[in-house]
Backbone as CSV, one residue per row, in Angstrom:
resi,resn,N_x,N_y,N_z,CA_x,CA_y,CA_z,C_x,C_y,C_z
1,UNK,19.730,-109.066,-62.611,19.847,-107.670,-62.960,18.577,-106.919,-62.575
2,UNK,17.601,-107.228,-63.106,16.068,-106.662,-63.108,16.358,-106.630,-61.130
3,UNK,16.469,-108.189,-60.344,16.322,-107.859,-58.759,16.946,-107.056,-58.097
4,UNK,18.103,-106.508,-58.477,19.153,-105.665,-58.118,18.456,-104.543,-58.735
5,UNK,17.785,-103.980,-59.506,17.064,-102.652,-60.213,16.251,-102.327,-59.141
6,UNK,15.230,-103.598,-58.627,13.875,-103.427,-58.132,14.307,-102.676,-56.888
7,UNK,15.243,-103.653,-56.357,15.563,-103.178,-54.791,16.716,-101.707,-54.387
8,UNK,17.260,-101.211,-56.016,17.719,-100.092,-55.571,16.720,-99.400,-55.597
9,UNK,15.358,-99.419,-56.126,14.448,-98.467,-56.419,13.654,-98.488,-55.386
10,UNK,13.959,-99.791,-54.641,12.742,-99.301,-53.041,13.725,-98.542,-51.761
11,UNK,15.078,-98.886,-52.033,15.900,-98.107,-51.386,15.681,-96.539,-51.446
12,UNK,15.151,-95.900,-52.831,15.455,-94.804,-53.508,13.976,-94.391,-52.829
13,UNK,12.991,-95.007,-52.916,11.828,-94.662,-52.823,11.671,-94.366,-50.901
14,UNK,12.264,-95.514,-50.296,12.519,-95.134,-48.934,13.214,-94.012,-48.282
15,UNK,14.153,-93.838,-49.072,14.839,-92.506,-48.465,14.213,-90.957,-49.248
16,UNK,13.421,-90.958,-50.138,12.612,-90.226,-50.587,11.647,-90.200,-49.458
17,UNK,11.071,-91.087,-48.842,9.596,-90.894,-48.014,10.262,-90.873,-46.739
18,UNK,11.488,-91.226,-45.937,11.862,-90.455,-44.912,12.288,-88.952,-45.281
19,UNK,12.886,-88.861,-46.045,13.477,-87.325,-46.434,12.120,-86.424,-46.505
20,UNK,10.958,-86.644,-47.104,9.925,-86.107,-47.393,9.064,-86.141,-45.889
21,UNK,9.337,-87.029,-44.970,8.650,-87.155,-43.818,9.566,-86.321,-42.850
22,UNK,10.861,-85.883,-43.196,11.537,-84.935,-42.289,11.412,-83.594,-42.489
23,UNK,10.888,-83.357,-43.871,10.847,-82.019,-44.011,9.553,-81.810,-43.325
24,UNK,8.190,-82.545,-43.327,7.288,-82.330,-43.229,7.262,-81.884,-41.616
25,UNK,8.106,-82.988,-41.016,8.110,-82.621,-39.095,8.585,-81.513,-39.045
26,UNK,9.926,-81.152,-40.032,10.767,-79.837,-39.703,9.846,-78.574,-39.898
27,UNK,9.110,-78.610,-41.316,8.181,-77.227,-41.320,7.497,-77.667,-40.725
28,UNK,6.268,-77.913,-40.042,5.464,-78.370,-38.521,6.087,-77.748,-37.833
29,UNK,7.259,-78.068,-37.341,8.201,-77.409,-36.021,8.175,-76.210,-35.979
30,UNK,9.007,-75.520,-37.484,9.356,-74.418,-37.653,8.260,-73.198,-37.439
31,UNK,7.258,-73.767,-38.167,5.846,-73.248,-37.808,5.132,-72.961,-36.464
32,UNK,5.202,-74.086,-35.903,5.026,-74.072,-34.698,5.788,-72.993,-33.865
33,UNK,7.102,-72.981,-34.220,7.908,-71.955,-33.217,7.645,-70.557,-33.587
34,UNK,7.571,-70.495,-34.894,7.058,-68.524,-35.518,5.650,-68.548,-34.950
35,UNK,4.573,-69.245,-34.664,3.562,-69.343,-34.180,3.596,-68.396,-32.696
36,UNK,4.395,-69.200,-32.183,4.823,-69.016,-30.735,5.073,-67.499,-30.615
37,UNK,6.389,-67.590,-31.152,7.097,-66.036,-31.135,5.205,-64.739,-31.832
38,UNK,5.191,-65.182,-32.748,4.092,-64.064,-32.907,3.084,-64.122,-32.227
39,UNK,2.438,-64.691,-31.433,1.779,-65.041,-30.041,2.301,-64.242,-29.098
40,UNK,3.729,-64.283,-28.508,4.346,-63.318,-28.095,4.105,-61.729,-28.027
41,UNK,4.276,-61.584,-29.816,4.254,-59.994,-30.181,3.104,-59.542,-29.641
42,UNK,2.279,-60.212,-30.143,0.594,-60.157,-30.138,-0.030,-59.950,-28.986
43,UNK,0.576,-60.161,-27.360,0.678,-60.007,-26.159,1.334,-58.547,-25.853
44,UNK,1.496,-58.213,-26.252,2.521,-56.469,-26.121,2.258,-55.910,-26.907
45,UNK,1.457,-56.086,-27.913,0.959,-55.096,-28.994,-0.702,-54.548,-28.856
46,UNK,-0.777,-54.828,-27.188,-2.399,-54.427,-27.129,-2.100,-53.074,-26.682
47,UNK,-1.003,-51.737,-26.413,-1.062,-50.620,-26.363,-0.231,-50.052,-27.947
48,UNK,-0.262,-50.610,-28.403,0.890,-50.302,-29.075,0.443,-48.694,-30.492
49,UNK,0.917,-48.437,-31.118,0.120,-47.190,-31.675,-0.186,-47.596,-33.072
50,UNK,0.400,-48.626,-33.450,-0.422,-49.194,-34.964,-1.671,-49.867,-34.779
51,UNK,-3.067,-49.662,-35.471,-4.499,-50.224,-34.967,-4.671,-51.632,-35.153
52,UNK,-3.291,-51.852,-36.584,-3.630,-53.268,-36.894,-3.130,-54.978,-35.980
53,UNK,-1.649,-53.912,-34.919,-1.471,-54.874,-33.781,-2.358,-55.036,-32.599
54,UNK,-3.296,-53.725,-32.772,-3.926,-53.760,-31.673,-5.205,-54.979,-31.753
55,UNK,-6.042,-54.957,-32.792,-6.652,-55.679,-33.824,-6.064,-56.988,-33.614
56,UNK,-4.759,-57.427,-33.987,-4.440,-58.328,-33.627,-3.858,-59.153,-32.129
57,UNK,-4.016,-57.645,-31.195,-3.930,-58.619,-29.688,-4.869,-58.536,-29.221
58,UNK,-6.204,-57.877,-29.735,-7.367,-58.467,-29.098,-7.880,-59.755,-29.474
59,UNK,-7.461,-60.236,-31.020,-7.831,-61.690,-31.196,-7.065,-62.372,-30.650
60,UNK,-6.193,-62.310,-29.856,-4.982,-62.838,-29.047,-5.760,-63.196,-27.660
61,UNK,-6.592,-62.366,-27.527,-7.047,-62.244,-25.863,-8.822,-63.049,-26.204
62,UNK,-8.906,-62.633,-27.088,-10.148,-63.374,-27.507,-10.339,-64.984,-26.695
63,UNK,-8.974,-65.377,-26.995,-9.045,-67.023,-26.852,-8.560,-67.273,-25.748
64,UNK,-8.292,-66.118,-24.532,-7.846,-66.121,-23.314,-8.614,-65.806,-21.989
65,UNK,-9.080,-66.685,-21.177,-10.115,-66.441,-20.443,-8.940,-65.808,-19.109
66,UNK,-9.803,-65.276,-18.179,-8.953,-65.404,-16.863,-8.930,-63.659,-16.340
67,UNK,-8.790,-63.980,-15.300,-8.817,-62.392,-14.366,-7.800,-61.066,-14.960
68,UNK,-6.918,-61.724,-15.136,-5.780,-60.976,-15.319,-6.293,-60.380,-16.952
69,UNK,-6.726,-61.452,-17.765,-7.147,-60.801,-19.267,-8.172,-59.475,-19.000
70,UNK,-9.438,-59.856,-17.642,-10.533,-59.015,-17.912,-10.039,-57.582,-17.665
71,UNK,-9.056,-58.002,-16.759,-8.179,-56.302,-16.183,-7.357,-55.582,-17.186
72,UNK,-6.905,-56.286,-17.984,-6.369,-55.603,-19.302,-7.336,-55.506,-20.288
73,UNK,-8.451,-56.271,-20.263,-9.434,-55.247,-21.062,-9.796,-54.191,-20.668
74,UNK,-9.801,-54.081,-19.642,-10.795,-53.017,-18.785,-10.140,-51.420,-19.033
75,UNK,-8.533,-51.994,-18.490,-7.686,-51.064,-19.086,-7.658,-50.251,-20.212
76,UNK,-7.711,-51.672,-21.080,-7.853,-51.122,-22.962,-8.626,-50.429,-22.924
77,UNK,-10.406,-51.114,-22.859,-11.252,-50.051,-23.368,-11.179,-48.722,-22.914
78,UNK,-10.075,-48.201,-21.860,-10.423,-46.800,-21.231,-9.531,-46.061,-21.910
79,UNK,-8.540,-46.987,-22.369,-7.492,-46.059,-23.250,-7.673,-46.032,-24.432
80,UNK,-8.360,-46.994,-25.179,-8.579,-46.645,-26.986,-9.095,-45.473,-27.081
81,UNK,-8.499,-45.335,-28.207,-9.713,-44.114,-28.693,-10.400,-44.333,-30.365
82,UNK,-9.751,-45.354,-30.993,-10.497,-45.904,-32.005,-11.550,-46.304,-31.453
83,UNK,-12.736,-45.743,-32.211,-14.494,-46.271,-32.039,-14.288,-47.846,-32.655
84,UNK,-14.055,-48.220,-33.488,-14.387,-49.857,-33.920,-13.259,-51.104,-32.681
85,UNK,-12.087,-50.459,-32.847,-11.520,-51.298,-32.040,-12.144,-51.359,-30.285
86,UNK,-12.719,-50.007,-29.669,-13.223,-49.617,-28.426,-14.301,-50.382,-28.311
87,UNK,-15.029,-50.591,-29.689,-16.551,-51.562,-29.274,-15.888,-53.102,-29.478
88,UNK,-14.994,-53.368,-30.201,-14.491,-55.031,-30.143,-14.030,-55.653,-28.884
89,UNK,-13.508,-54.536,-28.165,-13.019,-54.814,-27.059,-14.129,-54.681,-25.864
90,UNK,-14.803,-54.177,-26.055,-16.252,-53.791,-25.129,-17.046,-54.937,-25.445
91,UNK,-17.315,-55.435,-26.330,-17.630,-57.131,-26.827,-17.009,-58.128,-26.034
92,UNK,-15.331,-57.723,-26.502,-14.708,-59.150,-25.537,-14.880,-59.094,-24.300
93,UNK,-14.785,-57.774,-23.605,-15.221,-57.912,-22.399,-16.176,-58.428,-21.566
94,UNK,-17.593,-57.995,-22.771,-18.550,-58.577,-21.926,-18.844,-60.176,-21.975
95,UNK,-18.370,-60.330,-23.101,-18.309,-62.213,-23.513,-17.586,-62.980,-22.109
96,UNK,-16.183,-62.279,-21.941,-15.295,-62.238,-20.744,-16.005,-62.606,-19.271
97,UNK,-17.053,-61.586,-19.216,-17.443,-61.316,-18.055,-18.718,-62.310,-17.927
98,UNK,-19.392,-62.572,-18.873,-20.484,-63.420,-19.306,-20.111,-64.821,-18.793
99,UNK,-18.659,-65.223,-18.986,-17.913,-66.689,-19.001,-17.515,-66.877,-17.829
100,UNK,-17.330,-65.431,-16.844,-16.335,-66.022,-15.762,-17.590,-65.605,-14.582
């Protein structure tokens, strides 16, 4: 009786720690993919007219080296007209230009 107890309970305990190890891959995944997609936004929201997407696609570009980024800064800074966001981007640029 007791061996038949023990071994439904490692059964119980096994499919608890796969079940618990699938959710864990599934949110990972899921995460991973809203990651993605807002990465996305964050790429098209460097003209956009709210300051706080803009804010957020320059930290987007922050972590993006390459020709094509320095030309869309270059762009940006001529079109902002926010003073704090105009000098963040006048920063990344020159960091930009410093690297390449």
């Amino acid at each position: 009786m007791r061996l038949r107890r023990r071994a439904r309970m490692g059964r119980v305990r096994r499919r608890q720690r796969r079940l618990l190890t699938a959710g864990f891959v599934g949110g990972m995944l899921a995460g991973m993919i809203l990651w993605s997609i807002q990465m996305q936004r964050c790429r098209r929201d460097l003209f956009s007219a709210r300051p706080m997407r803009r804010l957020a696609a320059l930290g987007y570009l922050a972590g993006q080296r390459g020709a094509d980024t320095l030309r869309l800064l270059n762009e940006y800074v001529r079109w902002e007209t926010n003073p704090a966001l105009r000098r963040r981007a006048e920063r990344l640029l020159n960091r930009l230009q410093a690297a390449l």
